[in-house]
C-alpha positions in Angstrom: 0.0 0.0 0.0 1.3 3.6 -1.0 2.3 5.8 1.4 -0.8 8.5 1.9 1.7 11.1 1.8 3.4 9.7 -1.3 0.7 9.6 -3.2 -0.5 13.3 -2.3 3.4 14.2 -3.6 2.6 12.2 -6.7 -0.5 14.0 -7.5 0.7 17.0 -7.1 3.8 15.9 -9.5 1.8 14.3 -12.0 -0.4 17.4 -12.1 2.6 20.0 -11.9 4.0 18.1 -15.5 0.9 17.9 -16.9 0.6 21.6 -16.9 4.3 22.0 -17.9 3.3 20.0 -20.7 0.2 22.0 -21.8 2.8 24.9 -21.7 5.1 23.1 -24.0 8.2 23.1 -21.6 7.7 19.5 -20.9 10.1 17.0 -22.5 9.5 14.3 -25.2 11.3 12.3 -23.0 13.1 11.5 -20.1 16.3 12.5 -22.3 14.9 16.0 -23.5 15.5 14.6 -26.6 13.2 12.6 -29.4 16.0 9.5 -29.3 15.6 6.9 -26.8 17.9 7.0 -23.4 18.7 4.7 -20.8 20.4 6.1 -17.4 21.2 3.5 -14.6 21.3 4.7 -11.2 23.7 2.1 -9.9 24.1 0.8 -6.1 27.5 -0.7 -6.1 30.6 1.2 -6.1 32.8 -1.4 -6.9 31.4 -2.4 -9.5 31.1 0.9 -11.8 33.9 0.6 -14.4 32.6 -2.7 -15.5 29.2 -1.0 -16.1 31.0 1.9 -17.7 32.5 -0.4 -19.7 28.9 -2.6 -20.4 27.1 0.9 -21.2 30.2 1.6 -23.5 30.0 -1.7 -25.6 26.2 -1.8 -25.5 25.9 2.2 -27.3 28.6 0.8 -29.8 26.7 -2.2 -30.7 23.4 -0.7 -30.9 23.9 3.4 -30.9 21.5 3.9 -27.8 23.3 5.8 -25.3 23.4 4.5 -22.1 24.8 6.9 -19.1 25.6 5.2 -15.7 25.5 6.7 -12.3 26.9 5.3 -9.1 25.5 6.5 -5.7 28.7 6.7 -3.2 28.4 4.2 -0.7 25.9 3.8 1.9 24.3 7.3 -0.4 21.8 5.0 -2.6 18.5 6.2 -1.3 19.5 10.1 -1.0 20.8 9.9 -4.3 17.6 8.5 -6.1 15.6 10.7 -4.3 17.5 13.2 -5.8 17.5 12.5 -9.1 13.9 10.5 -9.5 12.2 13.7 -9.9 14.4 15.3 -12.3 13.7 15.9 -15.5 16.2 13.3 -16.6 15.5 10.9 -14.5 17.1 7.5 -14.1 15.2 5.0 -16.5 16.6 2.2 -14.4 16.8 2.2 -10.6 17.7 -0.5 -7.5 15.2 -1.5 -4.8 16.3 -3.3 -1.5 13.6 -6.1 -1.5 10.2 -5.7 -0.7 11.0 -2.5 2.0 12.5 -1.4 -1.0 9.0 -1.5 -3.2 7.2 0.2 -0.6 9.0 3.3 -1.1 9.3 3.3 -4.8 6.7 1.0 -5.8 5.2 3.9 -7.7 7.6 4.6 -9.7 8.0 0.7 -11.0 6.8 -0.4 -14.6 5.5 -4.2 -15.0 7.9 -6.0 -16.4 5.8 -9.0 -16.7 6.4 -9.0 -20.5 10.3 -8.5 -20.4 12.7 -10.8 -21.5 15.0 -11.2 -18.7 12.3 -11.1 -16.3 10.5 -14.3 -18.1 14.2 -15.8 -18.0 14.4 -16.0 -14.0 14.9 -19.3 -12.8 12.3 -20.9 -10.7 13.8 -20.9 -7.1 14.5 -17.4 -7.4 11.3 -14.7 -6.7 11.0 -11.2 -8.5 8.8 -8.5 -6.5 5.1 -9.0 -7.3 2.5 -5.3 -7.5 -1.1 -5.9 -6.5 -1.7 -7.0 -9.2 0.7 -10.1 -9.2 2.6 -7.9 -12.1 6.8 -8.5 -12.2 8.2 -4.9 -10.8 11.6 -5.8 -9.5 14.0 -8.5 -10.9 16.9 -9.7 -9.2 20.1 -10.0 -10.7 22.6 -11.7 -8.8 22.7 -14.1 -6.3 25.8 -13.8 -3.8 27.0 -14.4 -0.4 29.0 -13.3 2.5 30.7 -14.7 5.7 34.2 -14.5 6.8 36.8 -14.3 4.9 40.5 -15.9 5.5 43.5 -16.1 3.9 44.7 -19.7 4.1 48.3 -19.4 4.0 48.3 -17.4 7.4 45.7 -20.0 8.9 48.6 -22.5 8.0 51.1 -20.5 9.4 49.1 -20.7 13.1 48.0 -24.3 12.5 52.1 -25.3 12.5 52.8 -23.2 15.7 53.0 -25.2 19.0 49.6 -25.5 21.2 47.4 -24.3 18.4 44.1 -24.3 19.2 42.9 -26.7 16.7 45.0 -28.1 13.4 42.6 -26.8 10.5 40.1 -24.4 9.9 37.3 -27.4 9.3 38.0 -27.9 13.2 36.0 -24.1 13.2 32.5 -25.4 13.6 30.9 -23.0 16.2 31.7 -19.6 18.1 33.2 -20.9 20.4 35.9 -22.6 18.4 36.4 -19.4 16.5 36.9 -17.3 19.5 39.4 -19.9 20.8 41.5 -19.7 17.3 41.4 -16.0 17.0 42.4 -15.5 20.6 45.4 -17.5 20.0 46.4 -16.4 17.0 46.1 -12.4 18.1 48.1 -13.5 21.0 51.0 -14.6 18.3 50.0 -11.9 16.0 54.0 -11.4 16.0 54.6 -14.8 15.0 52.3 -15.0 12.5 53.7 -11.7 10.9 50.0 -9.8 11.1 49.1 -6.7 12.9 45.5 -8.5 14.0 43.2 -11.5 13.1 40.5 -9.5 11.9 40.8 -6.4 9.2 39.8 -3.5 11.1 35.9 -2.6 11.8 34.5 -0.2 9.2 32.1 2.1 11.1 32.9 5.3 9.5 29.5 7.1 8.2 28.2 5.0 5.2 31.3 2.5 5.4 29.1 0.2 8.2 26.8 -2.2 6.1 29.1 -5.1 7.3 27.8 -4.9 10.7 24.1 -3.3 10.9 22.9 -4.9 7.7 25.2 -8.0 7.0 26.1 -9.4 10.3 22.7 -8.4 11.8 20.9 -10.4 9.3 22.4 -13.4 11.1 20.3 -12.7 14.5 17.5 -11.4 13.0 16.6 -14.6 10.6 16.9 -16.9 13.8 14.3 -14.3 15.5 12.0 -14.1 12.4 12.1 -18.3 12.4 10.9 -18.5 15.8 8.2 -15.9 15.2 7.4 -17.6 11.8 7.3 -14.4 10.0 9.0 -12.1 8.0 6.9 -9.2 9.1 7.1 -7.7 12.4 5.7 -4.9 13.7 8.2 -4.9 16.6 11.5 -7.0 17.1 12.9 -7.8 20.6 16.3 -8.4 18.9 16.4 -11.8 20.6 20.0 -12.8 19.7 21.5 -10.1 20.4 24.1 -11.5 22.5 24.6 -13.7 19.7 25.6 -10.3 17.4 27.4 -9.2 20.1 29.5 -12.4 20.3 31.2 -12.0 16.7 30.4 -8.1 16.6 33.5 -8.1 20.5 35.5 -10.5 18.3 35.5 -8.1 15.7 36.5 -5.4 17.7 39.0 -6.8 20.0 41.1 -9.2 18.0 42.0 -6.6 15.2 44.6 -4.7 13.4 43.5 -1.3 15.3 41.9 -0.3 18.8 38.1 -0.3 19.3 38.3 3.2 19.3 39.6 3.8 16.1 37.1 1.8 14.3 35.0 4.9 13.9 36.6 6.1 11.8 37.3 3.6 9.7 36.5 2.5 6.1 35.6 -0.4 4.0 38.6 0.0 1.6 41.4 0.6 4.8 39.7 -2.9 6.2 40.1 -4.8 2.5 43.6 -3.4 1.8 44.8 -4.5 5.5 43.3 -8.3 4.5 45.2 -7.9 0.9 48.2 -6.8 2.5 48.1 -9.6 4.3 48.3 -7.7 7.8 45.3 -9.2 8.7 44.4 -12.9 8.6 40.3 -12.6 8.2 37.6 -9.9 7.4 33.6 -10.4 6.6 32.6 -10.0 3.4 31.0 -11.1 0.6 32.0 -13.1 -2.6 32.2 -9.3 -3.9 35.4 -8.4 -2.6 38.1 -10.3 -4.7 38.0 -7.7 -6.6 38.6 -5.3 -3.6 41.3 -7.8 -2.4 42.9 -8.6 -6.0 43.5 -4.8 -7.0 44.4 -3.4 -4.3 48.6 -2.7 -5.0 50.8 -5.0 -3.0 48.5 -7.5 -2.8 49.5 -11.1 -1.0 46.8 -13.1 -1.1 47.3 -15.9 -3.9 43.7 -16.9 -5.6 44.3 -20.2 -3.7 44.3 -18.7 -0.2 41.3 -16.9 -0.4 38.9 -18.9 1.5 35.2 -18.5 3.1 33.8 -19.5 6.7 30.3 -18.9 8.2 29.7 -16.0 10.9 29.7 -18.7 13.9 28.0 -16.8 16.6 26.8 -19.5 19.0 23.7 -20.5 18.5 22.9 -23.7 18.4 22.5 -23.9 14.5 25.9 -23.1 14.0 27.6 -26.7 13.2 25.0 -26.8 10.3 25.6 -23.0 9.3 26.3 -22.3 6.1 27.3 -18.5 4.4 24.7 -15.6 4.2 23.5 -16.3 0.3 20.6 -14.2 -1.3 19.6 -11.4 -3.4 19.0 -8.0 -2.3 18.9 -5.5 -4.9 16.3 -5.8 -7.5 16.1 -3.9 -10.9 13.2 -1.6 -11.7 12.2 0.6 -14.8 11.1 4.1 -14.0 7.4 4.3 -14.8 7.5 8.3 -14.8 10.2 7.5 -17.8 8.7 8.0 -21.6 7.6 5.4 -23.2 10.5 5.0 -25.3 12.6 5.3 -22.2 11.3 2.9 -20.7 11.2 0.3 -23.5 15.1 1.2 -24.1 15.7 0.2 -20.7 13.9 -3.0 -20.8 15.6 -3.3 -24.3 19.3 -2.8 -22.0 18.0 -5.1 -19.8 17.2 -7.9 -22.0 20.4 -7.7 -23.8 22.8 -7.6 -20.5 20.8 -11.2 -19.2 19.6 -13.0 -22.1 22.1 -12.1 -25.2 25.6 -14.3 -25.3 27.4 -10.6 -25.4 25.9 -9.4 -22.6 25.8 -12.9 -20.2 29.7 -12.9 -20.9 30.0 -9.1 -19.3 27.7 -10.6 -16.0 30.0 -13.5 -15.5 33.8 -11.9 -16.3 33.4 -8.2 -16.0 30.6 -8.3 -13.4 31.3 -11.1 -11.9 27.8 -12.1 -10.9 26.3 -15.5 -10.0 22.4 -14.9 -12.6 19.6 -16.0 -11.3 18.0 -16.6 -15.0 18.1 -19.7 -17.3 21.1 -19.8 -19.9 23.4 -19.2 -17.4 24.7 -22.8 -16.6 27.1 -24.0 -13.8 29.8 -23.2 -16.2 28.7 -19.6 -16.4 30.0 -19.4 -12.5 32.6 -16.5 -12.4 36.3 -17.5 -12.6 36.8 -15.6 -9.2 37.5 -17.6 -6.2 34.5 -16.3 -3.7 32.2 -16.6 -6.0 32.8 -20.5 -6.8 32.5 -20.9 -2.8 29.4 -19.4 -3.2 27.8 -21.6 -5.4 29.8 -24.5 -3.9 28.2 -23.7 -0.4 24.4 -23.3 -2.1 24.5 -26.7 -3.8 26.3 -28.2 -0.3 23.1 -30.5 0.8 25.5 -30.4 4.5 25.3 -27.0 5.4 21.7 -24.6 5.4 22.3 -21.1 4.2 21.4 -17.9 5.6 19.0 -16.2 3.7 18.9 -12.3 3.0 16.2 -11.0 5.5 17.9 -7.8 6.1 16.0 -7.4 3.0 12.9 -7.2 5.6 14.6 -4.1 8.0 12.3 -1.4 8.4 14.5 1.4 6.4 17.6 3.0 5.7 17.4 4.9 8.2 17.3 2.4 11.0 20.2 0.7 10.0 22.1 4.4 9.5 20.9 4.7 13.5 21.9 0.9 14.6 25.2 1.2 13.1 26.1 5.1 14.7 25.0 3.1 17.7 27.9 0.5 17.4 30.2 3.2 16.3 29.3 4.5 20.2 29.3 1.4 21.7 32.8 0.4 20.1 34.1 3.8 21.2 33.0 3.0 24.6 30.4 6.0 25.1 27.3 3.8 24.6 26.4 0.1 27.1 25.2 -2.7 24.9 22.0 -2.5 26.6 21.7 0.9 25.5 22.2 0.3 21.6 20.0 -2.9 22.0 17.3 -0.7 23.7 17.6 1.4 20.8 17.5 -1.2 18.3 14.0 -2.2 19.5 12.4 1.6 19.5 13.8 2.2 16.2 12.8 -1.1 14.4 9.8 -0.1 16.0 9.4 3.5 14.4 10.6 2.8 11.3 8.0 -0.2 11.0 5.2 2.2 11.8 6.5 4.9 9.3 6.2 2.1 6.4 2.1 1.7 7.3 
């Protein structure tokens, strides 16, 4: 259901153009122009050169232009809001799941008809209007959990009195705590500066923690409520958080206090530098690991574990594997627009010149039929990934942060662990806050 404020906004929009129109200021299209445009608001940073690139080879091949824009990081919602009511407007936009589609749902085109949104695979859901029309198609299926670098884990397994003699010995929290108390013990031995890269909780560079690693809690606390949607969220397991969240924090390459002001890319060049012998991540980062300059980390080494927090699952734990963003056409876009998007679209998931860009330049595990086990990218993480979804031994984590209320309370839960690792907030505090906030921000949605 629409928002009743939104939809006063829209009327007043939609009636605000229509008299532009009448005066003959209004645009033929989205573009300005009477050609066709596509412009794709992008979430990921990391991956924008291989979409400049895409966009590049896509206008050569057909003459359509097709301009891309990445959001900073952690900046994705500000900077569509920004731009959706421009004049041109992105044609194609990203929604986080079905939170996501509350917010923009008026703005998505069905895509029943498309291509690439007929091609999805069966196992894999698109975002449904109403109406049971396709709005939202997702695009890639990935995953995320802790990341080591085996040749260090080798180094600590060969020292005297290690804690266990391989990382398949790491089963459960407990375990994991043991290890990386020992090995930050003999940091100097094992040539690091701490087990764990540091703790990102700058502004915007925090997802790891109040999105990623809260997802972990939060799915247990939606199974035992049996739903998905809750008005209110006691934050159960937080304990559980807080287990891996200390471990984090305390066996690392820098202070508690200075995680604050740290950044996803100091945290993935300390892991490629080899200074550190784990970090949390997803299947994403090789690149981040691989081009960073002076990187150490052989393809071989680069391994994935499960976030073990101790709960009672955790022997049968697998990684965090899902989708999250979904891909949208801008129903406010012209006609042509729009069908120039879709036309994009179709070509980037269903032609054999655009499949090879989502597997070597994207590096994307597709959700959609004609992309085949062999069509798994050559990067390291991301064969884990599909190794660990087709492991009938482990159950993986779904995506439920997908479900969180907003942006905005995960923007609030992770300035709360920026306090609480500084030392100026008490756990119960930010788990206090947690609740009211999840609470709020539900509300807001209704």
């Amino acid at each position: 259901m629409s928002h009743p404020t939104r939809r006063l906004s829209r009327v007043v929009a939609v009636t605000l153009v229509s008299a532009l129109s009448v005066a003959g200021l209004a645009a033929c299209s989205s573009g300005g122009g009477d050609e066709a445009n596509v412009y794709f608001l992008n979430f990921k940073p990391e991956q924008d050169a291989a979409y400049q690139e895409i966009a590049a080879a896509y206008t050569e091949e057909t003459g359509v232009d097709v301009k891309v824009v990445t959001a900073a990081s952690g900046n994705y919602e500000q900077t569509l809001k920004a731009e959706i009511g421009k004049q041109e407007a992105p044609t194609i936009f990203q929604v986080n799941g079905p939170v996501g589609q509350q917010t923009w749902g008026d703005y998505m085109a069905d895509l029943s008809e498309a291509d690439f949104a007929k091609a999805l695979k069966e196992d894999t859901s698109p975002l449904k209007d109403d109406e049971d029309a396709i709005v939202g198609v997702p695009f890639a299926v990935e995953g995320y959990g802790i990341i080591y670098n085996q040749a260090i884990m080798d180094r600590y397994f060969a020292l005297p009195g290690a804690a266990v003699g391989s990382v398949e010995e790491i089963t459960d929290f407990d375990t994991l705590k043991a290890v990386a108390d020992d090995m930050q013990a003999k940091k100097a031995e094992l040539g690091i500066d701490g087990v764990f890269a540091s703790t990102s909780l700058a502004s915007g560079e925090d997802w790891r923690w109040q999105t990623h690693l809260a997802n972990i809690p939060v799915h247990y606390e939606f199974e035992d409520l049996g739903t998905t949607d809750a008005p209110t969220l006691e934050f159960t397991y937080n304990e559980n958080f807080k287990n891996l969240f200390d471990l984090y924090l305390t066996d690392s390459t820098v202070e508690p206090s200075l995680a604050p002001s740290k950044s996803v890319t100091d945290s993935m060049a300390e892991f490629a530098l080899g200074q550190a012998a784990m970090v949390q991540n997803g299947n994403w980062a090789w690149s981040q690991i691989a081009d960073v300059s002076g990187n150490v980390v052989a393809e071989d080494d680069i391994k994935f574990m499960p976030m073990y927090t101790g709960m009672p699952q955790d022997p049968e734990q697998g990684l965090a594997i899902g989708t999250e963003n979904y891909l949208a056409v801008n129903s406010d876009a012209s006609e042509a627009d729009q069908q120039a998007s879709i036309d994009f679209l179709n070509w980037l998931f269903t032609s054999d010149a655009g499949k090879t860009r989502v597997v070597e330049d994207l590096g994307f595990i597709a959700p959609f039929e004609g992309f085949t086990e062999d069509d798994t990218p050559a990067d390291p993480l991301a064969r884990q990934v599909a190794e660990s979804l087709a492991n009938p031994d482990s159950t993986a984590i779904p995506w439920d942060f997908q479900y969180f209320p907003s942006q905005q309370f995960k923007n609030d839960f992770g300035q709360d662990l920026a306090q609480y690792a500084s030392g100026n907030m008490e756990w119960d505090q930010v788990v206090e806050n947690f609740r009211a906030n999840w609470e709020a921000e539900t509300a807001a949605l209704q």
